[in-house]
TIGU-167648 format. One line per 2 residues: for each residue x, z, y of N, C-alpha, C. Coordinates in Angstrom, 1 decimal. Example, Ala and Ser with C-alpha at 12.3 -4.5 7.8 and 13.67 -1.06 7.14 Angstrom:
# residues 2
13.2 7.8 -5.7 12.3 7.8 -4.5 13.2 7.8 -3.3 ~ 12.8 7.1 -2.2 13.7 7.1 -1.1 12.9 7.9 0.0
END
This chain:
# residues 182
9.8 173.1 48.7 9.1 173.9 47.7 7.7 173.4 47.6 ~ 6.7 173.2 48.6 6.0 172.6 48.7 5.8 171.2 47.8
6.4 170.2 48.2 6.5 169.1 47.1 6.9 169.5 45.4 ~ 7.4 170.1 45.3 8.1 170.6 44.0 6.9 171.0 43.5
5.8 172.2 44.4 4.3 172.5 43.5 3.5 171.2 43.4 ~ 4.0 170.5 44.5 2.6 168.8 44.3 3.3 168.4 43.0
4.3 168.5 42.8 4.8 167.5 41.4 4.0 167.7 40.6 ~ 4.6 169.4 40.2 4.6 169.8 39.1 2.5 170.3 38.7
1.9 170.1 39.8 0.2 169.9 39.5 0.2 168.7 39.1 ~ 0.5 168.0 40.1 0.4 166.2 39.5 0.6 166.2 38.3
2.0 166.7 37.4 2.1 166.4 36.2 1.0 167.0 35.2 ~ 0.6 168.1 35.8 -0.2 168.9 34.9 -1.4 168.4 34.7
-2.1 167.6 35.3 -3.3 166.6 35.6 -2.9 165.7 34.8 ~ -1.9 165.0 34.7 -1.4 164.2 34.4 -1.6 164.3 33.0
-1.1 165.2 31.8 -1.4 165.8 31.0 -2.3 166.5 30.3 ~ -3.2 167.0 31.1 -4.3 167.2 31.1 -5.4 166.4 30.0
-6.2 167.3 29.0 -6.9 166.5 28.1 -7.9 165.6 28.8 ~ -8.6 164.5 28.3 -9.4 164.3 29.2 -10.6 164.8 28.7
-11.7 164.6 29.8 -12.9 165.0 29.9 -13.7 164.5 28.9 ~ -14.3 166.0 28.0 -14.8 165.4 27.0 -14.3 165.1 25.5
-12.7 165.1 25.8 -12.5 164.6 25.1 -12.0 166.2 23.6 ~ -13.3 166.3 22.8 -13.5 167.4 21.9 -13.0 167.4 20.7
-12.0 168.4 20.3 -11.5 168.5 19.1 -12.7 168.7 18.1 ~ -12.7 168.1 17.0 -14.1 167.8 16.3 -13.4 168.8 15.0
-12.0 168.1 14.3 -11.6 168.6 13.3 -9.8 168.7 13.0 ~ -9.4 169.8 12.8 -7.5 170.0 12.7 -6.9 168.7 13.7
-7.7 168.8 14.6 -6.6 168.0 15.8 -7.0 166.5 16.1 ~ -8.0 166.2 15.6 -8.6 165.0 15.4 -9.9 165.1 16.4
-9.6 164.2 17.5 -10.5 164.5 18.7 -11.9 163.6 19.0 ~ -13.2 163.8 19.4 -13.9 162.6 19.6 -13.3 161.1 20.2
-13.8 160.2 20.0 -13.0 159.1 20.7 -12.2 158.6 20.4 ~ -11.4 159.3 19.3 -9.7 158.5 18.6 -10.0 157.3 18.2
-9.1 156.1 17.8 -9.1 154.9 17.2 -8.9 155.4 15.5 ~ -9.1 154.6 15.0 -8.7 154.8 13.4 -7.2 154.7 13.4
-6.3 154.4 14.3 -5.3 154.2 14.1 -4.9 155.5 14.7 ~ -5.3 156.0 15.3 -4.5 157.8 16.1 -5.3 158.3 15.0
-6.1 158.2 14.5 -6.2 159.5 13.3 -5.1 159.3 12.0 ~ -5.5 158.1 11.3 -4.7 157.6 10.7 -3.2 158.4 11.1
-2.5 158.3 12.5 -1.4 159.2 12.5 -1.4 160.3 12.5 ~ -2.5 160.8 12.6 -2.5 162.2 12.5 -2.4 162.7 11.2
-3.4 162.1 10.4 -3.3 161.8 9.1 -3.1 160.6 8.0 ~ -1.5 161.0 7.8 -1.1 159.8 7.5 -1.4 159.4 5.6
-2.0 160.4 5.5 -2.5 160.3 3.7 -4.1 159.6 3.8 ~ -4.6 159.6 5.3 -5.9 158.9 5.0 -5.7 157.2 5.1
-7.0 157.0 4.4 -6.8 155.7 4.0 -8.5 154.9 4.3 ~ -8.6 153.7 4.4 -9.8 153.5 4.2 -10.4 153.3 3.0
-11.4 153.7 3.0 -12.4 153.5 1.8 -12.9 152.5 0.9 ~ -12.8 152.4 -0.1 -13.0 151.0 -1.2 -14.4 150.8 -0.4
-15.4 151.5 -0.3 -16.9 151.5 -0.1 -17.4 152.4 0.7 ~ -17.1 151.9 1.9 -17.8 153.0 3.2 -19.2 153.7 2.9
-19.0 154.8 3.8 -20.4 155.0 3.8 -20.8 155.1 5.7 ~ -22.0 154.8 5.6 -22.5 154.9 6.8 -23.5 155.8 7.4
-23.5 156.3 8.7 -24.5 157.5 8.8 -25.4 157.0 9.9 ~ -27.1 157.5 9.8 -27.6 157.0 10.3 -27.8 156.4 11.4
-27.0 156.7 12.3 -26.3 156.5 13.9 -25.8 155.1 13.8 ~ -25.8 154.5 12.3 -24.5 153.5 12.4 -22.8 153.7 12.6
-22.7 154.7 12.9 -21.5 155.0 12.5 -20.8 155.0 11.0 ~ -19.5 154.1 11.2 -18.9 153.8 10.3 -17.5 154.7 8.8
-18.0 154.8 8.2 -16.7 156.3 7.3 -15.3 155.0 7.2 ~ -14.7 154.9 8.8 -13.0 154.0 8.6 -12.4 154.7 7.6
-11.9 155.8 7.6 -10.6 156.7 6.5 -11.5 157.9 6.2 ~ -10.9 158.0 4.8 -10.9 159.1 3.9 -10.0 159.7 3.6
-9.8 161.3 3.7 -8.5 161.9 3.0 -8.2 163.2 1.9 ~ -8.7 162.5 1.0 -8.3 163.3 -0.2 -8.3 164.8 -0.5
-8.2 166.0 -1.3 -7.5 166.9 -1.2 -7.3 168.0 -0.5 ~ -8.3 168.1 0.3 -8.3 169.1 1.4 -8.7 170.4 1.2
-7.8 171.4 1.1 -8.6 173.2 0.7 -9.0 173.2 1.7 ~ -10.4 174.6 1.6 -11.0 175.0 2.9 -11.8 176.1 1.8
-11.6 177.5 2.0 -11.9 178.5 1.7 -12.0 178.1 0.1 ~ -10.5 177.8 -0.2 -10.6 178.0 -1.3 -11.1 176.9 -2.0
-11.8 175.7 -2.0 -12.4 175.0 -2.7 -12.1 173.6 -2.3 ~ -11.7 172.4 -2.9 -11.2 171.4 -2.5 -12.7 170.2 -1.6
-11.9 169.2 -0.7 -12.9 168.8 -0.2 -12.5 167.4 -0.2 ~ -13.3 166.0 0.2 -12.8 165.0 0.6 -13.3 164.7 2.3
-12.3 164.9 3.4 -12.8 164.4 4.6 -13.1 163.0 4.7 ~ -14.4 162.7 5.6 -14.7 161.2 5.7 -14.7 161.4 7.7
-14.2 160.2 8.1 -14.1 160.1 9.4 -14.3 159.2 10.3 ~ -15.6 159.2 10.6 -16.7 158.2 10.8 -17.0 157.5 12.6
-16.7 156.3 12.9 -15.9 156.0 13.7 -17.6 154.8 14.6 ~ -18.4 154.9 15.8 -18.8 154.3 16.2 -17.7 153.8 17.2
-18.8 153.2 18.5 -18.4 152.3 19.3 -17.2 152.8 20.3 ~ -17.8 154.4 20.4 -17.2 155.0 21.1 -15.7 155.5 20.7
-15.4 155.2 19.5 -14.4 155.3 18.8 -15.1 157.0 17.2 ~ -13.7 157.8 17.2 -14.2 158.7 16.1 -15.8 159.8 16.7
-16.0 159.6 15.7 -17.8 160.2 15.6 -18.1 161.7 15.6 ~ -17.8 161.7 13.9 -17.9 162.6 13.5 -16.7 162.9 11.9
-16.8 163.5 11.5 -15.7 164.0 10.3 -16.3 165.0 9.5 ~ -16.7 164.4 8.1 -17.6 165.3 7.5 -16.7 165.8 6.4
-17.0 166.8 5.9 -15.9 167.2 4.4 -16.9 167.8 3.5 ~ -16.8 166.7 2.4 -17.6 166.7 1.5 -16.9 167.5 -0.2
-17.6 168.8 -0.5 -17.0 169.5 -1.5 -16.9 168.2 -2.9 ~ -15.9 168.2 -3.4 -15.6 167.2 -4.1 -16.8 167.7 -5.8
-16.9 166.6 -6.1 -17.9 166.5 -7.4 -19.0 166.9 -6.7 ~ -20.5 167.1 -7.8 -21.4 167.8 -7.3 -21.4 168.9 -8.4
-21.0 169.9 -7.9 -20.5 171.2 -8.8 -22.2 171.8 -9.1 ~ -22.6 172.5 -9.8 -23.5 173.4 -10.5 -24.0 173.8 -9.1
-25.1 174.0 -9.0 -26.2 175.2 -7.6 -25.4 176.3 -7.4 ~ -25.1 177.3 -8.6 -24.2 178.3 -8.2 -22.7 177.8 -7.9
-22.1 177.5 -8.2 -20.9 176.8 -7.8 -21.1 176.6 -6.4 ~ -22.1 175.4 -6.1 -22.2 175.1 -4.8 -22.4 176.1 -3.5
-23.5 177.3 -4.5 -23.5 177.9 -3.2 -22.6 179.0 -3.1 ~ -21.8 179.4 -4.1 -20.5 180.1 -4.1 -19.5 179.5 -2.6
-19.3 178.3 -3.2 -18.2 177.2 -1.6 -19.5 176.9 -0.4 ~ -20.5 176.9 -0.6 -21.1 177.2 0.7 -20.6 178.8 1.2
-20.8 179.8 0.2 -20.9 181.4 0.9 -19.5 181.3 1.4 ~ -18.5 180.8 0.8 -17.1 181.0 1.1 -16.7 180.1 2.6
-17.3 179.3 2.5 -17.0 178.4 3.9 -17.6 179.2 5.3 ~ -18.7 179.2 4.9 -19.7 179.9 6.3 -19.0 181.3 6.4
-18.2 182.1 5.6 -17.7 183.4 5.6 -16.7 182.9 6.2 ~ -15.6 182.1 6.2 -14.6 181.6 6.7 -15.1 181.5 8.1
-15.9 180.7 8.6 -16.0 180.1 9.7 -16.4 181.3 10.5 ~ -17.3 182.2 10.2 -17.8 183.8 10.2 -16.4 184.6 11.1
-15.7 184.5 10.5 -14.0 185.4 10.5 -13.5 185.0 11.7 ~ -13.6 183.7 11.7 -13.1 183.0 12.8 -13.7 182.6 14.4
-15.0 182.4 14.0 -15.9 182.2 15.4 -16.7 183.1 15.6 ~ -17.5 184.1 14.8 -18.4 184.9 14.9 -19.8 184.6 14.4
-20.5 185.1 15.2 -21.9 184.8 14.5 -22.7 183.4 15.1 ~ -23.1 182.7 14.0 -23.2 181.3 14.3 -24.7 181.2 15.1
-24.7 179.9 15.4 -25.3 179.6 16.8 -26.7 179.9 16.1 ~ -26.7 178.9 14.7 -28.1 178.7 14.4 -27.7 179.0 12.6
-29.3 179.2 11.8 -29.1 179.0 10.6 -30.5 178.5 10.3 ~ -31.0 177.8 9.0 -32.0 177.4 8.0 -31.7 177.5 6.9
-33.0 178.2 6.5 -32.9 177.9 4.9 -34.2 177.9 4.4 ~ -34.5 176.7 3.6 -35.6 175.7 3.1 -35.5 175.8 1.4
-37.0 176.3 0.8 -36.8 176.5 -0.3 -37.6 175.2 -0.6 ~ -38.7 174.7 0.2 -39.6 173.7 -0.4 -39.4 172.0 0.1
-39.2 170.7 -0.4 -39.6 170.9 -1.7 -38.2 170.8 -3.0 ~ -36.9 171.2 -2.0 -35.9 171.7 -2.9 -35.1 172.7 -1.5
-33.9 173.7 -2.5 -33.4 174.3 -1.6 -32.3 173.7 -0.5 ~ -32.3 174.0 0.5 -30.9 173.4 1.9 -31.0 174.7 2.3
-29.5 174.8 2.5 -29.1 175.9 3.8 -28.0 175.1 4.6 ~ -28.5 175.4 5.8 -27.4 174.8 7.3 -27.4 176.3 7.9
-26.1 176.7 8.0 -25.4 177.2 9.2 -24.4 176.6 10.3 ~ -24.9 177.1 11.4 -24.5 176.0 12.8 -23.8 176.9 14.0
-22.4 176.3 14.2 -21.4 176.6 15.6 -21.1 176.1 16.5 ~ -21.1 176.1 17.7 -20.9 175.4 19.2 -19.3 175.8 19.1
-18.9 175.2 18.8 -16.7 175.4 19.1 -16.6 174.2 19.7 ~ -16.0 174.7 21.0 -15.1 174.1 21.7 -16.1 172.6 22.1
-17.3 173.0 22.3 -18.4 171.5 23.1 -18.1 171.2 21.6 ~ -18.0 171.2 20.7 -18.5 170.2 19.2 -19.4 171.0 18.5
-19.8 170.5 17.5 -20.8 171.2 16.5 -20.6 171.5 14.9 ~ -20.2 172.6 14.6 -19.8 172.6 13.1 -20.6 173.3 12.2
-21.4 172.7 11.6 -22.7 172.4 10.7 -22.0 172.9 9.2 ~ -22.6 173.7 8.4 -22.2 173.9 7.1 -23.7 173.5 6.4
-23.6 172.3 5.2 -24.7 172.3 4.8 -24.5 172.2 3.4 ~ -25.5 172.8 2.6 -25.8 173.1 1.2 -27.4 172.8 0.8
-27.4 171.8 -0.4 -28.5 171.3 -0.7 -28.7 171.1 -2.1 ~ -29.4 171.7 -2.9 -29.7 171.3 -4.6 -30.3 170.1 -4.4
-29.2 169.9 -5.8 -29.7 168.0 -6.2 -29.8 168.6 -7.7 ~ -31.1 168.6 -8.4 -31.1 168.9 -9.9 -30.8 169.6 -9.9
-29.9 170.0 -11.0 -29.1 171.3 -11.4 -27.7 171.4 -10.8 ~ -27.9 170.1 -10.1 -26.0 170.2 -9.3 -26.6 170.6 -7.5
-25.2 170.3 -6.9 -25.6 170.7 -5.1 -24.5 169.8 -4.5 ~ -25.2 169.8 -3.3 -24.0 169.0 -2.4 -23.9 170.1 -1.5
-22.4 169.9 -1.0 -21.8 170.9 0.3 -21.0 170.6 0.8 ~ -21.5 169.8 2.7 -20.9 169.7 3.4 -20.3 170.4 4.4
-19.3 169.9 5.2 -18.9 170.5 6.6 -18.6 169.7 7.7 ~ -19.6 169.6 8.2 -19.8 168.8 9.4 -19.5 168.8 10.8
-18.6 168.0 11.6 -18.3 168.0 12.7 -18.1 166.9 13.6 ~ -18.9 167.2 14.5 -19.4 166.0 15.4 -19.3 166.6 16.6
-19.2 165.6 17.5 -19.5 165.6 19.2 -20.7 164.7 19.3 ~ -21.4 164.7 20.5 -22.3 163.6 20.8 -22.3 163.7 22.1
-22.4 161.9 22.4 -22.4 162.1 24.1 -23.5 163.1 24.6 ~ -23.1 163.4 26.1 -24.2 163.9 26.6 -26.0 163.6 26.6
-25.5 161.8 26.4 -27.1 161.2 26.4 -27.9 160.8 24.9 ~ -26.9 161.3 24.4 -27.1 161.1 22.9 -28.5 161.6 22.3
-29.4 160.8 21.7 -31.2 161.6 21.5 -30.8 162.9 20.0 ~ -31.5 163.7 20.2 -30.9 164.1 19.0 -31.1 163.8 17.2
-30.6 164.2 16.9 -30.3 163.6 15.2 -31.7 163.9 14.4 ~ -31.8 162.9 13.8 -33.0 163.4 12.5 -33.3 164.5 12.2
-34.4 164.9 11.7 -34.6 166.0 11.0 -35.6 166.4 9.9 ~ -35.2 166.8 8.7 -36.4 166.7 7.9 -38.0 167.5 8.2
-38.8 167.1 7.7 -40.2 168.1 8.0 -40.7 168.6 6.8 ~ -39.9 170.0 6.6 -40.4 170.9 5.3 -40.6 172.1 6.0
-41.3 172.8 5.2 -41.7 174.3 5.7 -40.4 175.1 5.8 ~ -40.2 175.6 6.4 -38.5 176.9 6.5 -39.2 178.1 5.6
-38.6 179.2 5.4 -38.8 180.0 4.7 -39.6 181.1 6.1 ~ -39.1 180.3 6.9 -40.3 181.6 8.2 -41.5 180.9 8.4
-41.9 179.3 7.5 -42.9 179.1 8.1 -44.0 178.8 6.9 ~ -43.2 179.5 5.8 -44.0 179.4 5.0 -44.8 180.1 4.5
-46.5 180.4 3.6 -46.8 181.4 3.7 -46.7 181.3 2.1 ~ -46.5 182.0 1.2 -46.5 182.7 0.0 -47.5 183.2 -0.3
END
Protein backbone atom coordinates (compact mmCIF):
# COMPACT_ATOMS: atom_id res chain seq x y z
CA UNK A 1 0.00 0.00 0.00
CA UNK A 2 2.75 2.04 0.87
CA UNK A 3 4.45 2.00 -2.59
CA UNK A 4 1.12 2.23 -4.48
CA UNK A 5 0.90 6.04 -2.43
CA UNK A 6 4.79 6.65 -3.59
CA UNK A 7 3.56 6.04 -7.19
CA UNK A 8 0.65 7.57 -7.39
CA UNK A 9 2.51 11.17 -5.68
CA UNK A 10 5.35 10.55 -8.01
CA UNK A 11 2.91 10.70 -10.75
CA UNK A 12 1.12 13.67 -9.46
CA UNK A 13 4.52 15.63 -9.42
CA UNK A 14 5.05 14.30 -12.41
CA UNK A 15 2.09 16.22 -13.81
CA UNK A 16 2.18 18.83 -11.93
CA UNK A 17 2.29 22.39 -13.78
CA UNK A 18 5.45 23.81 -13.53
CA UNK A 19 6.62 26.62 -11.47
CA UNK A 20 5.58 29.67 -12.74
CA UNK A 21 4.42 28.46 -15.37
CA UNK A 22 1.01 31.22 -15.69
CA UNK A 23 -1.98 30.98 -17.59
CA UNK A 24 -1.85 34.45 -19.23
CA UNK A 25 -4.90 33.91 -21.69
CA UNK A 26 -7.84 30.72 -22.60
CA UNK A 27 -5.10 28.27 -21.92
CA UNK A 28 -2.22 29.80 -23.36
CA UNK A 29 0.57 29.83 -20.62
CA UNK A 30 3.75 32.06 -20.11
CA UNK A 31 6.72 30.37 -21.70
CA UNK A 32 4.89 28.43 -24.71
CA UNK A 33 6.79 28.19 -28.10
CA UNK A 34 4.77 29.66 -31.02
CA UNK A 35 4.34 26.28 -31.99
CA UNK A 36 2.15 25.06 -28.55
CA UNK A 37 0.12 28.09 -29.04
CA UNK A 38 -0.23 27.81 -32.50
CA UNK A 39 -1.86 24.23 -31.28
CA UNK A 40 -3.74 25.52 -29.09
CA UNK A 41 -4.85 27.88 -31.58
CA UNK A 42 -4.94 26.48 -34.63
CA UNK A 43 -6.60 29.55 -36.61
CA UNK A 44 -3.63 31.77 -35.48
CA UNK A 45 -1.24 32.56 -37.85
CA UNK A 46 1.70 34.82 -38.18
CA UNK A 47 1.52 38.26 -39.11
CA UNK A 48 2.22 39.86 -42.60
CA UNK A 49 3.88 42.77 -40.30
CA UNK A 50 4.72 42.20 -36.63
CA UNK A 51 4.37 44.39 -34.17
CA UNK A 52 6.73 44.73 -31.41
CA UNK A 53 6.54 45.89 -27.70
CA UNK A 54 8.78 47.77 -26.00
CA UNK A 55 10.50 44.83 -24.09
CA UNK A 56 11.42 43.61 -27.59
CA UNK A 57 9.11 41.14 -27.51
CA UNK A 58 7.94 39.82 -30.67
CA UNK A 59 3.72 39.69 -32.03
CA UNK A 60 4.71 35.57 -33.69
CA UNK A 61 0.64 34.81 -34.24
CA UNK A 62 -2.41 36.59 -34.55
CA UNK A 63 -5.93 35.30 -34.27
CA UNK A 64 -8.69 36.83 -35.85
CA UNK A 65 -12.32 37.09 -34.59
CA UNK A 66 -12.39 36.81 -31.11
CA UNK A 67 -15.83 37.93 -28.97
CA UNK A 68 -15.24 39.10 -25.50
CA UNK A 69 -18.18 40.92 -23.98
CA UNK A 70 -19.86 41.16 -26.88
CA UNK A 71 -17.50 43.06 -29.16
CA UNK A 72 -15.06 41.43 -31.59
CA UNK A 73 -11.23 41.48 -30.98
CA UNK A 74 -7.91 40.54 -32.74
CA UNK A 75 -5.41 38.63 -30.26
CA UNK A 76 -1.73 39.32 -30.82
CA UNK A 77 0.77 36.85 -28.97
CA UNK A 78 3.99 38.25 -28.33
CA UNK A 79 6.78 35.85 -27.81
CA UNK A 80 10.50 36.95 -26.10
CA UNK A 81 13.38 34.83 -25.20
CA UNK A 82 11.71 33.30 -22.61
CA UNK A 83 9.25 32.01 -25.05
CA UNK A 84 5.26 33.53 -24.95
CA UNK A 85 5.16 37.08 -23.27
CA UNK A 86 2.30 38.50 -23.34
CA UNK A 87 -1.18 38.31 -25.47
CA UNK A 88 -2.91 41.50 -26.07
CA UNK A 89 -6.55 41.73 -27.69
CA UNK A 90 -6.92 44.54 -29.56
CA UNK A 91 -10.82 45.74 -30.19
CA UNK A 92 -10.86 45.54 -33.98
CA UNK A 93 -11.01 49.03 -36.00
CA UNK A 94 -10.63 52.20 -34.06
CA UNK A 95 -14.38 52.58 -33.36
CA UNK A 96 -15.86 56.28 -32.29
CA UNK A 97 -14.75 57.37 -28.29
CA UNK A 98 -18.24 56.30 -27.42
CA UNK A 99 -18.09 53.12 -29.08
CA UNK A 100 -14.84 52.58 -27.53
CA UNK A 101 -15.74 53.29 -24.25
CA UNK A 102 -19.03 51.35 -24.55
CA UNK A 103 -16.37 47.82 -25.20
CA UNK A 104 -14.18 49.24 -22.58
CA UNK A 105 -17.42 49.44 -19.92
CA UNK A 106 -18.46 46.02 -21.25
CA UNK A 107 -15.08 44.27 -20.84
CA UNK A 108 -14.08 45.67 -17.32
CA UNK A 109 -17.87 44.68 -16.27
CA UNK A 110 -17.10 41.24 -17.62
CA UNK A 111 -13.94 40.83 -15.87
CA UNK A 112 -15.91 42.63 -12.71
CA UNK A 113 -18.46 39.32 -12.67
CA UNK A 114 -15.77 37.17 -12.83
CA UNK A 115 -12.77 38.23 -10.53
CA UNK A 116 -14.14 41.00 -8.42
CA UNK A 117 -12.92 44.25 -7.67
CA UNK A 118 -9.80 45.03 -9.55
CA UNK A 119 -6.47 45.41 -8.18
CA UNK A 120 -5.86 48.93 -9.58
CA UNK A 121 -7.62 51.60 -11.81
CA UNK A 122 -6.52 55.18 -13.77
CA UNK A 123 -8.11 57.60 -15.42
CA UNK A 124 -6.24 60.53 -17.24
CA UNK A 125 -8.03 63.28 -18.85
CA UNK A 126 -4.89 65.43 -19.70
CA UNK A 127 -3.34 65.71 -22.38
CA UNK A 128 -5.96 63.12 -23.90
CA UNK A 129 -8.34 60.63 -22.14
CA UNK A 130 -6.84 56.73 -21.03
CA UNK A 131 -8.51 54.52 -18.68
CA UNK A 132 -6.61 51.27 -17.26
CA UNK A 133 -8.39 48.87 -15.11
CA UNK A 134 -5.99 46.23 -13.53
CA UNK A 135 -6.26 42.22 -12.07
CA UNK A 136 -3.68 39.92 -10.41
CA UNK A 137 -5.38 36.41 -11.75
CA UNK A 138 -3.67 33.52 -11.20
CA UNK A 139 0.33 35.38 -10.72
CA UNK A 140 -0.55 37.16 -14.30
CA UNK A 141 -1.79 40.61 -14.88
CA UNK A 142 -4.95 41.54 -16.86
CA UNK A 143 -4.88 45.21 -17.75
CA UNK A 144 -8.05 46.77 -19.64
CA UNK A 145 -6.90 49.79 -21.48
CA UNK A 146 -8.95 52.60 -23.29
CA UNK A 147 -7.42 55.66 -24.93
CA UNK A 148 -8.85 58.47 -27.38
CA UNK A 149 -7.08 58.88 -30.52
CA UNK A 150 -9.07 61.97 -32.28
CA UNK A 151 -12.43 61.26 -32.48
CA UNK A 152 -11.79 57.39 -32.56
CA UNK A 153 -10.26 55.18 -29.39
CA UNK A 154 -8.20 52.17 -28.94
CA UNK A 155 -9.21 49.28 -26.56
CA UNK A 156 -7.09 46.85 -25.30
CA UNK A 157 -6.91 43.63 -23.12
CA UNK A 158 -3.81 42.87 -21.90
CA UNK A 159 -2.15 39.93 -20.47
CA UNK A 160 1.19 39.30 -19.37
CA UNK A 161 3.42 37.53 -16.80
CA UNK A 162 6.84 38.91 -15.98
CA UNK A 163 9.67 37.30 -14.53
CA UNK A 164 10.19 37.85 -11.01
CA UNK A 165 13.32 40.12 -11.94
CA UNK A 166 11.70 41.79 -14.47
CA UNK A 167 12.12 46.03 -13.90
CA UNK A 168 8.84 47.33 -14.26
CA UNK A 169 7.11 48.56 -17.55
CA UNK A 170 7.00 52.24 -18.78
CA UNK A 171 4.83 54.65 -17.72
CA UNK A 172 3.39 57.75 -19.04
CA UNK A 173 3.88 61.17 -16.88
CA UNK A 174 0.41 62.98 -17.08
CA UNK A 175 -1.56 64.35 -14.26
CA UNK A 176 -4.36 61.55 -13.18
CA UNK A 177 -7.61 62.98 -12.43
CA UNK A 178 -6.56 62.81 -8.43
CA UNK A 179 -3.64 64.82 -9.27
CA UNK A 180 -4.95 67.32 -10.95
CA UNK A 181 -6.03 70.64 -9.79
CA UNK A 182 -9.04 72.32 -11.75
Amino acid sequence: MGKMLGAVLLGLCLHAPQAGAQVLWDGASYGMSPAQVQQRFPRARPPDVPDELAGGEVEGLRLPDVQRAGHVFTVSFFFGHDGLMQVTMGLDGMPAQADGMQAFEAVVGELEAAQGKPHSSDWTHAPFQRRTVQWMVDGATVKVFYMDVGAASIVNVIHQARPPDAPPGPRLETATREQRVD
